[in-house]
Every structure is written in structure tokens, then in C-alpha cells.
MIZALO-521511 format. One line per 3 residues: number of its first residue (from 0); their letters; for each residue x, z, y of C-alpha. Coordinates in steps of 0.25 Angstrom, whole numbers, always signed. Layout:
NUM	a	X:Z:Y; ... $
***
This chain:
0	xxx	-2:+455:+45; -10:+446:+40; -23:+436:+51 $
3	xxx	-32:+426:+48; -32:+413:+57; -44:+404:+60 $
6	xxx	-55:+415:+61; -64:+416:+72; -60:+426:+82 $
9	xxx	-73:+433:+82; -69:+435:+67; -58:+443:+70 $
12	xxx	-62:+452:+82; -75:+454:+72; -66:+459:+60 $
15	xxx	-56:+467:+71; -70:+473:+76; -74:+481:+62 $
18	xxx	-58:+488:+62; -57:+501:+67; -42:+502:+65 $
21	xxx	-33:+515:+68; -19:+514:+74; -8:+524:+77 $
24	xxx	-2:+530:+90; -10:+536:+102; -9:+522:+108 $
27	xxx	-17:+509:+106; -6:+500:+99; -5:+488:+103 $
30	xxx	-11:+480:+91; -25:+488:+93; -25:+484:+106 $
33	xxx	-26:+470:+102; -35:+470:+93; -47:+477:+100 $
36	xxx	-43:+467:+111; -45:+457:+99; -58:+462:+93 $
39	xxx	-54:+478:+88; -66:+485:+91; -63:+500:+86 $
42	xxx	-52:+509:+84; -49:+522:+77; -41:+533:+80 $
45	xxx	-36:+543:+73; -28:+558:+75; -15:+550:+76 $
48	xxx	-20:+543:+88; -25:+555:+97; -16:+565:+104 $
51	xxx	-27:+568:+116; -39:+567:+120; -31:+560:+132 $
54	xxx	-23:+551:+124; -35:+547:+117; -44:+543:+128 $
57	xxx	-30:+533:+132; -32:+527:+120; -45:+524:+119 $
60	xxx	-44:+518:+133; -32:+510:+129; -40:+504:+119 $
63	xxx	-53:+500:+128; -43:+493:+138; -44:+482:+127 $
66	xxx	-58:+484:+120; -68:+491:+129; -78:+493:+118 $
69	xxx	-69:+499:+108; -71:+510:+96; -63:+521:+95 $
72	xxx	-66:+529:+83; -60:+542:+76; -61:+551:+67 $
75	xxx	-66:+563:+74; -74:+571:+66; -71:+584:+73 $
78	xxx	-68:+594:+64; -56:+594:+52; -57:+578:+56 $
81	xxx	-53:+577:+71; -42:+563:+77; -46:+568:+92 $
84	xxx	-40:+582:+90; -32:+578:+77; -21:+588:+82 $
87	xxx	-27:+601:+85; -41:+601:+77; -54:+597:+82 $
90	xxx	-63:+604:+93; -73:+604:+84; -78:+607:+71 $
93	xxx	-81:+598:+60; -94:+596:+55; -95:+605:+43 $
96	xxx	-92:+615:+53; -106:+609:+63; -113:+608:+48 $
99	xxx	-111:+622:+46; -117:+627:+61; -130:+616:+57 $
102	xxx	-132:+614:+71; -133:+599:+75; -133:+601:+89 $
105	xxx	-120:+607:+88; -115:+596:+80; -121:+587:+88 $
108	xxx	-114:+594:+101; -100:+595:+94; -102:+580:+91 $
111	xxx	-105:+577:+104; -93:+583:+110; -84:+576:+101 $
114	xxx	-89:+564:+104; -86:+566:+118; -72:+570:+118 $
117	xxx	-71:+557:+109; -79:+548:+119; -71:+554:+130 $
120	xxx	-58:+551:+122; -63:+536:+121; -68:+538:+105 $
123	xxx	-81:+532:+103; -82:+531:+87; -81:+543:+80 $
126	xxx	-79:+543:+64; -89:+555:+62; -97:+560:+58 $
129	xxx	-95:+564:+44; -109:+564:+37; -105:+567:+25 $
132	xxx	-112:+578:+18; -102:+585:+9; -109:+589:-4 $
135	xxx	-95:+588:-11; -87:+603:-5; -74:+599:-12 $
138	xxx	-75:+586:-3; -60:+581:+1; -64:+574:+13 $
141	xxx	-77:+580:+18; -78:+593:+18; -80:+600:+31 $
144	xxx	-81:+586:+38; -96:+586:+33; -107:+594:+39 $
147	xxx	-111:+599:+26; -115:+597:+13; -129:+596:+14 $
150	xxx	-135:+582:+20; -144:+587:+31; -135:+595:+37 $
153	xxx	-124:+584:+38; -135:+575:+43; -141:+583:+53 $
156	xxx	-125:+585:+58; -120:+570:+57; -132:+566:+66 $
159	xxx	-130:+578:+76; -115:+575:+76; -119:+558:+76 $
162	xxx	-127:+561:+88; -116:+570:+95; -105:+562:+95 $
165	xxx	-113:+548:+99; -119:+557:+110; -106:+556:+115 $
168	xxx	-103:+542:+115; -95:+542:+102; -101:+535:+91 $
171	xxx	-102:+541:+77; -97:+536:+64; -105:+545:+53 $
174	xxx	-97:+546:+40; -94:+543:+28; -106:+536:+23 $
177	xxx	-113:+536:+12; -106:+551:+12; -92:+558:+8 $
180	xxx	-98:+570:+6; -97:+570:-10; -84:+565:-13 $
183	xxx	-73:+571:-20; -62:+562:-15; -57:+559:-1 $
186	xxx	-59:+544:+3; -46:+544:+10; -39:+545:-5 $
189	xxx	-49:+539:-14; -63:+534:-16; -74:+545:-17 $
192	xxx	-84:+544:-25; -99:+551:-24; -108:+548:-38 $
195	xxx	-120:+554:-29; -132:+547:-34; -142:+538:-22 $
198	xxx	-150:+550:-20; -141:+560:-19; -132:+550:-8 $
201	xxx	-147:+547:+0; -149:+564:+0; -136:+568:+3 $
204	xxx	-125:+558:+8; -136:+547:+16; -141:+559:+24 $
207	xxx	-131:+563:+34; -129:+548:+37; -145:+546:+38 $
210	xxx	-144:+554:+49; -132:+550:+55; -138:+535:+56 $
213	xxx	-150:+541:+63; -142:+550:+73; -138:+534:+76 $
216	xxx	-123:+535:+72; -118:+522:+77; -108:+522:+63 $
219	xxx	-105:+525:+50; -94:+528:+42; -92:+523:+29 $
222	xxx	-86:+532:+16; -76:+526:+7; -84:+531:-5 $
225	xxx	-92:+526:-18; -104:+530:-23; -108:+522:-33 $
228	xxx	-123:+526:-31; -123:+517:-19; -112:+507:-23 $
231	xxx	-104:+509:-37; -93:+499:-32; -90:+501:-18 $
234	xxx	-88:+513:-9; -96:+515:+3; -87:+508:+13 $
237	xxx	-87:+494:+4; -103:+496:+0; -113:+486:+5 $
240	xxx	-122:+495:-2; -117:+508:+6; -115:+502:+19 $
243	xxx	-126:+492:+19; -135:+495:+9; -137:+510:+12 $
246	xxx	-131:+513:+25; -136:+499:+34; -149:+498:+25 $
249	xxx	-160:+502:+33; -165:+516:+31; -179:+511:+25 $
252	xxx	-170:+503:+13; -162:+516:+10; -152:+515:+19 $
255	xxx	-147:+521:+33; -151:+510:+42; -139:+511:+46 $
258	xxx	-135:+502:+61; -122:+505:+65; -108:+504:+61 $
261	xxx	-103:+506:+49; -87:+512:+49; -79:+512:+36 $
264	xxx	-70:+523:+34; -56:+522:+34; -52:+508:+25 $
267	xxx	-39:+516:+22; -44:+525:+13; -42:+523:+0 $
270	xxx	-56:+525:-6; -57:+512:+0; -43:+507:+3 $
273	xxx	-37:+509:-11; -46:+499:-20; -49:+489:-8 $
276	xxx	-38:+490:+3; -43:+489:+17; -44:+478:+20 $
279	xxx	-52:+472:+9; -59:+486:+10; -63:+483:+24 $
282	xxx	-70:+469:+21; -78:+475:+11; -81:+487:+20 $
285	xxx	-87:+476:+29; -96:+468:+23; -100:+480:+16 $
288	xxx	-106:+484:+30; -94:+492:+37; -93:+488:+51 $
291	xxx	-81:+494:+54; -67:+496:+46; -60:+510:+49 $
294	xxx	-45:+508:+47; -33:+515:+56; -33:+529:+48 $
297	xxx	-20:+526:+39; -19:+511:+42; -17:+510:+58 $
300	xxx	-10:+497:+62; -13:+482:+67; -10:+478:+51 $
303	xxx	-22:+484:+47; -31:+480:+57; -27:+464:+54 $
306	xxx	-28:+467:+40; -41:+472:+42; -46:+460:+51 $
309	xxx	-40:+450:+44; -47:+456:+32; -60:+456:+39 $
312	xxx	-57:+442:+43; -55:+435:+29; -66:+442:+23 $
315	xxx	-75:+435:+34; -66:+421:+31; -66:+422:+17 $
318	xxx	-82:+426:+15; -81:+439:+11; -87:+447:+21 $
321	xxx	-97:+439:+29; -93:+437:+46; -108:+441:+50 $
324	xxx	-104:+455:+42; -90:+457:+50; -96:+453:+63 $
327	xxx	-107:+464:+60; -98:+474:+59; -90:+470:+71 $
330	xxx	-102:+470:+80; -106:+484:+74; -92:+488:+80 $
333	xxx	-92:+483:+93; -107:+487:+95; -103:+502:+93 $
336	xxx	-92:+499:+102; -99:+495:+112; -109:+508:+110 $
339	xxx	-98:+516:+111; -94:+508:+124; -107:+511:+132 $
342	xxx	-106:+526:+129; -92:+526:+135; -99:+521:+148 $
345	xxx	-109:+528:+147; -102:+540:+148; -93:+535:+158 $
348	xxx	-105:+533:+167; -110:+549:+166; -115:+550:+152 $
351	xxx	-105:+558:+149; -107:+569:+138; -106:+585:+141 $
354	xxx	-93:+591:+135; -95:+602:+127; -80:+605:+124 $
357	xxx	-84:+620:+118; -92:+615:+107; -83:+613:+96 $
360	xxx	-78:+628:+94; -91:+633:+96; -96:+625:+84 $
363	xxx	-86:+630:+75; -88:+643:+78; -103:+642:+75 $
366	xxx	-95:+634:+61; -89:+647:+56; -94:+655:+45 $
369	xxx	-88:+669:+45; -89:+676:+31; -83:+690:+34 $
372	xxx	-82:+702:+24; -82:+718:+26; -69:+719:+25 $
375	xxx	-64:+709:+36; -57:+717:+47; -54:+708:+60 $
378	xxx	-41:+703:+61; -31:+713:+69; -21:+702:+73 $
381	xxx	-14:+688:+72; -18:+684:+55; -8:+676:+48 $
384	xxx	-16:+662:+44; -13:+656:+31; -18:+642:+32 $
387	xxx	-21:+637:+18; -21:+620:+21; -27:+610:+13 $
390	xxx	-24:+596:+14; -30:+588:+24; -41:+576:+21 $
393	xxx	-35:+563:+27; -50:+564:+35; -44:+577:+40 $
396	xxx	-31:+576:+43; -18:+584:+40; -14:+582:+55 $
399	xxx	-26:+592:+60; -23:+608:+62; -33:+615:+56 $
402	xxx	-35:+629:+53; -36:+642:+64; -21:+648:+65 $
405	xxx	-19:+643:+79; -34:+647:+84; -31:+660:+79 $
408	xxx	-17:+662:+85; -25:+661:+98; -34:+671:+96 $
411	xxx	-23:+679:+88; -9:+678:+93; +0:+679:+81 $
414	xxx	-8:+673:+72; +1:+666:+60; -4:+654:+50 $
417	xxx	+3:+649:+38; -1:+637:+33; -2:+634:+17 $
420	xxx	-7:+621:+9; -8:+617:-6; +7:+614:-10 $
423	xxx	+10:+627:-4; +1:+634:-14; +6:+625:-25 $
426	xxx	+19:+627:-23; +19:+642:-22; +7:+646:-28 $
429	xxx	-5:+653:-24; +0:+665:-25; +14:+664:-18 $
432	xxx	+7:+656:-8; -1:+669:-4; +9:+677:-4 $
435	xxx	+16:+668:+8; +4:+670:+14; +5:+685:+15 $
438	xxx	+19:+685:+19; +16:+676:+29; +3:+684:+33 $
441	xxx	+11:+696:+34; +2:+707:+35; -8:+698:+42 $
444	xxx	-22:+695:+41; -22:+682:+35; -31:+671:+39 $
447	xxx	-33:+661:+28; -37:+646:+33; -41:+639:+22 $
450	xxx	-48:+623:+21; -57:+618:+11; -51:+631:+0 $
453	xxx	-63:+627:-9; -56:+613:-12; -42:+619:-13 $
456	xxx	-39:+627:-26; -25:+632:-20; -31:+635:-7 $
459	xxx	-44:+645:-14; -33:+650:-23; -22:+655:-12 $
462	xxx	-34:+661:-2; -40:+669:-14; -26:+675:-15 $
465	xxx	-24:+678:-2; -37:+684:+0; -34:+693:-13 $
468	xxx	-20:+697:-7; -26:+698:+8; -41:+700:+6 $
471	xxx	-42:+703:+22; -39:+687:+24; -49:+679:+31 $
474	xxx	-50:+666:+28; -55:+653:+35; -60:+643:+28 $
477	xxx	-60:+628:+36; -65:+620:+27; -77:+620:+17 $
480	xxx	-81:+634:+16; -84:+632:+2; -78:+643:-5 $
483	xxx	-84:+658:-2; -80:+666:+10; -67:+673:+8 $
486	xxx	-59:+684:+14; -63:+695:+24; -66:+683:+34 $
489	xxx	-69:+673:+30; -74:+660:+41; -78:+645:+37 $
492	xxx	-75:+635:+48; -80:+623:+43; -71:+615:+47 $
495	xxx	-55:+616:+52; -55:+610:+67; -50:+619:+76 $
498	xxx	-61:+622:+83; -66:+630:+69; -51:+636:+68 $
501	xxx	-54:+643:+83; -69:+647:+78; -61:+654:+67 $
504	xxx	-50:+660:+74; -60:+666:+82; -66:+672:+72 $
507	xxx	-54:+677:+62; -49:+682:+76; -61:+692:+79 $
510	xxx	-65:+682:+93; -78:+679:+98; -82:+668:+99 $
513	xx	-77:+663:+114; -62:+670:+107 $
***
């Protein structure tokens, strides 16, 4: 471990105060407890850390016994991308699946009930909303994590959702600015690139976040992304010209007008970490107008939160990033924290926000679209489920279930799933691969699960051979329903949280809508 001696502590607590570092274990270690106590003003938390609602609210407790005013943030989209329910799915449905129902007062309700399960759980800075508007379907990343593809849609959404969620005392962190919505590669793995020209990025991209900045969300996300129509060198975490020069300018200059704090998005990444490391990739993000470094996703210990101060420091020391810059962003951070603080009081003394614990399931039923043809004949019995399972996005993650197997084995006793992913079909072939699938179906009616099939070649090609073999399959799509309707039944979810699973199950089960 490498520390600087002879800086001021102000120095310090300010460079400590723009991290907001990970760690792992459902417990607060004892190194994070010393540095909030030393300056540390936020902290993230991810699935790994969560086990209960319970468990949670004990963390976040353990962790204001040392720094009242503290920022705990996740990633909690609701949705495919969910830390609080990380293990079973989310309660409620993502936001292609609200995009599709276009009702912002929904979204906005859906919002505001997340937000309070995460307020009551001592989670006030939520990494969400994603604002991006997908344009591109065979995005890697985005997909069903947008509202849309077109931009007033997403915008009317990301302000209803914005809204929502700080309604409840959580603060919003609107992502990933200028807009992910047009890449091809995912950030986590590389750098994306969008050649979009200024006009096209002002009409398309800006939007959702124009309205976001009016809704008054209190952050924004950065993207790790170039586009070389605003900055031909830098990617919009370490542009002056992106984070500065278009999202703080002020909106009669062109830009957002911006006043609140600005996020990175995670420094391990490799669109950023690869070519500048983390820690030189931090200074940068700073002085570029960052206000606060999210690190903790791969990279959770004390090592990395040194390294990052220290980095911070001797950027200071040495010139390279100015101290009025660093103590800017540190006072953003502890100004948001103290936000957050108030509301917690404020709802501590009887403001307290009205559950509404119904609401996810009944907006992913008003999500489905249920394409069904003459020849479909309700089921008779328990089906057989062949699950057809992509690979996960790092945003997603491979730990979530997904899918409807389990909410149709309550509904239909019996009910029987096989799972079946792309080194299956490459080892046995499409064929062969289909013909498992009717041994194991066994006569049954066969519900096919599928995920994003438009993107996936092996996928397309093993459901258009089940549906030749077995034409009275339905199937149900949980991703971007991109290709056309298919099967007898055919239902688009929108989105693969649980709740959109059950909304499903209802339906391929012949239930009403109570089940």
C-alpha cells in the first residue's frame, strides 16, 4: 500500500469523500469503517452483499454509527438489474416493460415504491435510472434496460421514474450520459463507440436526460463511451467537453445546465480501465468534472480505496488536478448526503411514504403482449419448459433466476423445465439439441422460454425447429421482442424479473388475472 505524507488532512478527507468504493461480506469490514470515520462519504453495495431486507437495514445502520450522513448507493434498477432481490428476481418490472404500458404515472408509482423498500432498507442513492434510448436492438448491454427506442418516450419515463424514486427519499443517479443507447460493444469488455453526428446526439441521446435534469435528479451517471462528435479523444467519463462543456454548461449555451452530482460509472471497466488504469483514470474523471468515482464492482478491498486517494492526493500535490476542483466534488458529495439525511428524518417524524407492495405484478401484467393464433388450444396440464439461456451481461448478472418454470409449477403442479444455453447447441447441434428437447417434453406441451432470440443465431435456429417439430409450442419471449410473434401462444414480457415471469405463468396457465 502505498500514502503520502505531509498533505493537509482536509486533502485527504476531500479525496476519501469523491470514492464510492464496494466491499465484500454482508458486514461492514473493518477498514470501511475507518475510513468513513476518516472522511469516506459513500459506499456501494452490490448483490453479494444483501441477503435480506433485514440484514440490509443492519448494515446500513452499522455504517451510520460511524458517519451519520452517509451514501449508500446500488444498483438497483428493478427489473433483469436488481442487487436488493439479487437472488430470487425483482418485484418489479424493468423499464422496457413500463415503456411499453406508456403510462408515467404508473412508472412513476412503481418508482416510488422502490424507492421505499430502499429507504426503508437505509439505501438512499440509487444508480438508476437508465435514460438511455436504445436505437441500436442488437445492443449488448441495454436492451430491455431502456424505456424504448424512441426519445420522448424514454424521456417522459426517466423524469416519472426520477420523480418516483426521489419522492421517496432516495436520490436518483440518471444513467449513462451522453447515452448508451447506440452501441454495439458492452463497456464492461471494451470501449463503445457511437459516430452519431451533434444533431442526431442533441435529438435523440440529450433528450431523456434534458428531462431528467428538469425532473431535478439530484445525479448523473457517466458512460464510458467515445463519440468523437463531442470529444474525438476522450470518452465521456474523461471529457471536459462532455461533462463540462455539455452536461454543466448552462442550457442557454447548449448544454444541460446541469447542478448536481456527477457519478462515473464503474473505473474497473475496461472501456476505461484498459488504456488508463484506475487510478490515473480517476484523476482525469475529476478534473474533467466527475464528482464522484464509483469503484467496488470487481475491485472491493482497503488497497483500492488508498490507491485511489493517494492517487487523488498527488494529482493535487503535483498540479495536475487543481484542489479548488477535488474540494468541489467532495462538497457535491457531502451536500447530497446531507439531502439524503434530512428525508431520512423527515420520514422518521411521520412523512412516511404509503406502501403499495401490489404494484410491481400488476404492472407487468399490464407489460405483456399476448399474440395468439386459431389453432392455440389452452394447456390441459403441467407443460415441459425448455428454457433456451443466453449469457448474462455483467450489468445483469448470471446469479439472478430468470425465466417462468417456477411460477408455473404453482399454478400447475407438475410442471418440468430444462434449461439449454449456446455450448449445448454447439456441441450437439441444432438438431439433436431438439430432439432432447422432445424426449424430455415427453408428450407435453412444450413452453419455450427464450431471451433476447433476435441477437442469438443458435437460439432463432433451435426454436424454429422446435416449432416445426412441435407447431403447438408457445413461446415466451423475455427480452426484446424483436423478432415476429411465434407459435400458437406467443407472449412478450418485456423484461425477465420475476414479477414478468408470474404475469406470464398466469397467462400460459389459462388464470385470471388475481390467479
Amino acid at each position: 500500500m502505498t500514502t503520502l505524507t505531509g498533505t493537509t488532512g482536509t486533502l485527504v478527507r476531500n479525496a476519501l469523500a469523491v470514492l464510492q468504493p464496494g466491499f465484500t461480506g454482508t458486514t461492514a469490514p473493518d477498514w470501511l469503517l475507518r475510513r468513513l470515520d476518516e472522511g469516506l462519504t459513500a459506499v456501494g453495495l452490490f448483490g453479494r452483499n444483501i441477503t435480506s431486507p433485514a440484514q440490509l437495514a443492519a448494515l446500513t445502520a452499522r455504517l451510520r454509527g460511524v458517519r451519520p450522513e452517509v451514501l449508500v448507493a446500488i444498483d438497483e434498477e428493478g427489473g433483469d438489474v436488481t442487487r436488493l432481490e439479487a437472488r430470487t428476481g425483482s418485484s418489479f418490472p424493468g423499464n422496457l416493460a413500463l415503456g411499453a404500458v406508456d403510462d408515467p404515472d404508473l412508472t412513476r408509482a412503481v418508482a416510488r415504491e422502490l424507492g421505499r423498500r430502499l429507504a426503508e432498507c437505509g439505501v438512499n442513492l440509487d444508480w438508476a435510472p437508465s435514460a438511455d434510448v436504445n436505437s441500436n436492438p442488437d445492443n449488448p448491454v441495454i436492451g430491455v434496460r431502456s424505456f424504448g427506442a424512441e426519445p420522448d418516450l424514454v424521456a417522459r419515463h426517466t423524469a416519472a421514474w426520477v420523480e418516483g424514486l426521489q419522492s421517496a427519499g432516495v436520490a436518483a443517479c440518471t444513467k449513462h450520459f451522453p447515452g448508451h443507447g447506440d452501441t454495439s460493444v458492452d463497456s464492461h469488455h471494451a470501449l463503445p463507440r457511437i459516430d452519431a453526428d451533434p444533431d442526431t446526439l442533441h435529438d435523440r441521446e440529450l433528450v431523456p436526460f434534458r428531462a431528467a435534469v428538469a425532473a431535478g435528479s439530484k445525479c448523473v451517471m457517466s458512460a464510458h463511451i467515445l463519440l468523437p462528435a463531442l470529444d474525438p479523444d476522450l470518452p465521456g467519463t474523461l471529457s471536459p467537453t462532455v461533462l463540462n462543456g455539455l452536461l454543466r454548461a448552462p442550457r442557454q449555451e447548449g448544454g444541460l445546465g446541469f447542478d448536481g452530482l456527477v457519478v462515473t460509472d464503474g473505473m474497473e471497466m475496461r472501456a476505461v480501465a484498459a488504456t488508463y488504469g484506475i487510478e490515473r483514470g480517476s484523476v482525469m474523471a475529476v478534473a474533467a468534472g466527475a464528482d464522484a468515482i464509483c469503484v467496488g464492482g470487481g475491485l472491493a478491498d482497503e488497497e483500492t480505496v488508498l490507491r485511489l486517494r493517494d492517487a487523488l492526493v498527488r494529482a493535487v500535490v503535483e498540479g495536475e488536478l487543481p484542489e479548488e476542483r477535488l474540494a468541489d466534488a467532495a462538497d457535491r458529495v457531502r451536500a447530497l448526503a446531507r439531502w439524503a439525511a434530512a428525508r431520512a428524518t423527515a420520514r422518521s417524524g411521520g412523512e412516511a411514504v404509503p406502501s403499495d407492495p401490489g404494484i410491481g405484478l400488476a404492472a407487468a401484467r399490464r407489460a405483456l403482449k399476448v399474440t395468439a393464433t386459431e389453432d392455440h388450444t389452452p394447456l390441459t396440464g403441467p407443460p415441459y419448459v425448455a428454457a433456451f439461456t443466453p449469457v448474462a451481461n455483467i450489468a445483469v448478472g448470471d446469479e439472478t433466476p430468470w425465466g417462468l418454470a417456477a411460477e408455473l409449477e404453482e399454478l400447475l403442479p407438475g410442471t418440468t423445465t430444462g434449461s439449454w444455453g449456446r455450448e449445448q447447441a454447439a456441441a450437439a447441434g441444432t438438431e439433436a439439441l431438439v430432439e432432447r428437447v422432445l424426449a424430455e417434453a415427453a408428450g407435453r406441451r412444450i413452453v419455450a422460454v427464450v431471451r433476447d432470440v433476435h441477437r442469438h443465431p443458435w437460439m432463432a435456429n433451435a426454436l424454429d425447429a422446435l416449432l416445426t417439430a412441435r407447431p403447438d409450442t408457445v413461446v415466451v419471449e423475455m427480452g426484446l421482442p424483436q423478432a415476429p410473434p411465434s407459435g400458437t401462444l406467443h407472449i412478450a414480457t418485456h423484461g425477465a424479473a420475476r414479477v414478468c415471469g408470474r404475469a406470464a405463468a398466469e397467462v400460459v396457465a389459462g388464470r385470471g388475472a388475481d390467479g
